[in-house]
C-alpha positions as CSV (number, residue, x, y, z in Angstrom):
1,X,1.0,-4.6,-31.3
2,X,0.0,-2.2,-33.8
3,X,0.7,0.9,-32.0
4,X,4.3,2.2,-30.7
5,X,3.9,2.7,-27.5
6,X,3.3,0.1,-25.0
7,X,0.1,0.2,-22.7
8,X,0.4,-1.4,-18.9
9,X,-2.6,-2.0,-16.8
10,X,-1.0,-1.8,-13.1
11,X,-3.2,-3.1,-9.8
12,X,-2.7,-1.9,-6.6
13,X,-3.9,-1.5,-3.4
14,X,-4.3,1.5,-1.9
15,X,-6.4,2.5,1.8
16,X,-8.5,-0.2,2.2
17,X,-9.1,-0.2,-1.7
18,X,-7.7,-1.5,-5.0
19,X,-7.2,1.1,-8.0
20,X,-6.9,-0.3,-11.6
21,X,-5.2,2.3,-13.7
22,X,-3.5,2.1,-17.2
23,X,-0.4,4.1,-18.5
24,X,2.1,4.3,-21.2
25,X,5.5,4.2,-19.0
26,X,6.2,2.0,-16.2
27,X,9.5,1.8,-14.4
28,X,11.6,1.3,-11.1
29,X,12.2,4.4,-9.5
30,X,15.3,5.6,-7.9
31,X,13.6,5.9,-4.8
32,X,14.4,2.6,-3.2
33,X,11.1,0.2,-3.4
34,X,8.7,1.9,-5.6
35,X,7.5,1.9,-9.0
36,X,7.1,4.8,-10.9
37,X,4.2,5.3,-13.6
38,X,3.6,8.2,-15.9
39,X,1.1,9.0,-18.9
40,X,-2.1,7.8,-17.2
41,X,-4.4,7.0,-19.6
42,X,-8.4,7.4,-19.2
43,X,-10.7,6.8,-21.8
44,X,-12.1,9.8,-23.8
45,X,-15.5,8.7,-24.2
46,X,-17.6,10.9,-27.0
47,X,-20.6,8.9,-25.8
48,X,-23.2,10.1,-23.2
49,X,-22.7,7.6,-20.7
50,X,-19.9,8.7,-18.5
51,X,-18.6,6.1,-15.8
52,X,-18.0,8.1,-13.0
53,X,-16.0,5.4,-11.0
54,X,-13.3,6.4,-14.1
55,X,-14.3,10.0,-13.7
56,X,-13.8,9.7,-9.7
57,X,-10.1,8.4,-10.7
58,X,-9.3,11.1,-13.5
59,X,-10.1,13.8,-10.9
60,X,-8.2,12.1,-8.6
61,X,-4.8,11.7,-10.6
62,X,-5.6,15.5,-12.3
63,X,-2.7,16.9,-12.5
64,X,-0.5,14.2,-12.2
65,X,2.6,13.7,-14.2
66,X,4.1,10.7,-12.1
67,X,3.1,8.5,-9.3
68,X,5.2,6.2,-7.2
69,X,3.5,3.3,-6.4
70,X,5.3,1.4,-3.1
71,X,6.1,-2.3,-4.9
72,X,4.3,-3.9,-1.6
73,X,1.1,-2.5,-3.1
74,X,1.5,-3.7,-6.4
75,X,-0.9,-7.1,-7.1
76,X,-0.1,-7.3,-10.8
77,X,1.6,-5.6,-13.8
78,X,0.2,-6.7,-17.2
79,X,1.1,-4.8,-20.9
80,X,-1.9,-5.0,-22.6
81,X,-3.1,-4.2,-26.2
82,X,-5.8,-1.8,-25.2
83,X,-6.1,0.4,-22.5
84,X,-9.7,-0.8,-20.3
85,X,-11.6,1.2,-18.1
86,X,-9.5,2.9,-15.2
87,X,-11.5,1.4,-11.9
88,X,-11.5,1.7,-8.4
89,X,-13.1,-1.2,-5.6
90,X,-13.3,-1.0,-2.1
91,X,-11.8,-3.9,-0.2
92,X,-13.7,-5.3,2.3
93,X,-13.1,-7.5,5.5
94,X,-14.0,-10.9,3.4
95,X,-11.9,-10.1,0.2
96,X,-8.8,-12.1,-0.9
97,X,-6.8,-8.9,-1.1
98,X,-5.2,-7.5,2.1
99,X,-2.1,-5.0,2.9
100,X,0.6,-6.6,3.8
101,X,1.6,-6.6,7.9
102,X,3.8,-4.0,9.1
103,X,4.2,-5.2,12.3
104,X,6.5,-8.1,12.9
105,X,6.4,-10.6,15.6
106,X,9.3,-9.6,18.3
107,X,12.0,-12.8,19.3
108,X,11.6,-14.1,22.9
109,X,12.2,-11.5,25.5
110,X,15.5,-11.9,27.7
111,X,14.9,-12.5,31.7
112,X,16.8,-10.7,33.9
């Protein structure tokens, strides 16, 4: 890569709906099973055309210097040349993507 810093794309799911976001540090955290990101990146456009699904997610992360992400969420991890477009999709019922269940199924119950 040309530049000195690395750039990660990270997908994950979040309340029913997957983010998209790009960042310049990635790491475990020491809180036990999460990943920490820091320097989001969102694309300064000088154009007129504003996306506002990235603007949606800028206002949303405003403010933020680092996010833990739980690594049950986490669908992917790339390091990319470029950062993309920082997006946001709702999941619905009929998509591939779905949490993970919380709720385990309990042994056989004991008869007294």
């Amino acid at each position: 890569m040309s530049s000195d810093k690395n750039i990660y794309k990270i997908i994950f799911a979040n309340q029913d709906k997957v983010y998209e976001v790009y960042c310049q540090s990635i790491f475990q955290s020491d809180m036990y099973g999460f990943i920490e990101i820091e320097e989001l990146i969102f694309g300064e456009r000088s154009q007129v055309l504003v996306d506002p699904g990235e603007e949606k997610l800028k206002s949303e992360f405003a403010g933020v210097k680092r996010s833990y992400i739980p690594m049950h969420s986490i669908i992917r991890i790339d390091e990319v040349e470029k950062e993309g477009v920082a997006k946001m999709h709702e999941t619905s019922g009929a998509g591939n993507v779905k949490p993970f269940p919380m709720n385990f199924p309990q042994g056989p119950k004991e008869s007294k």
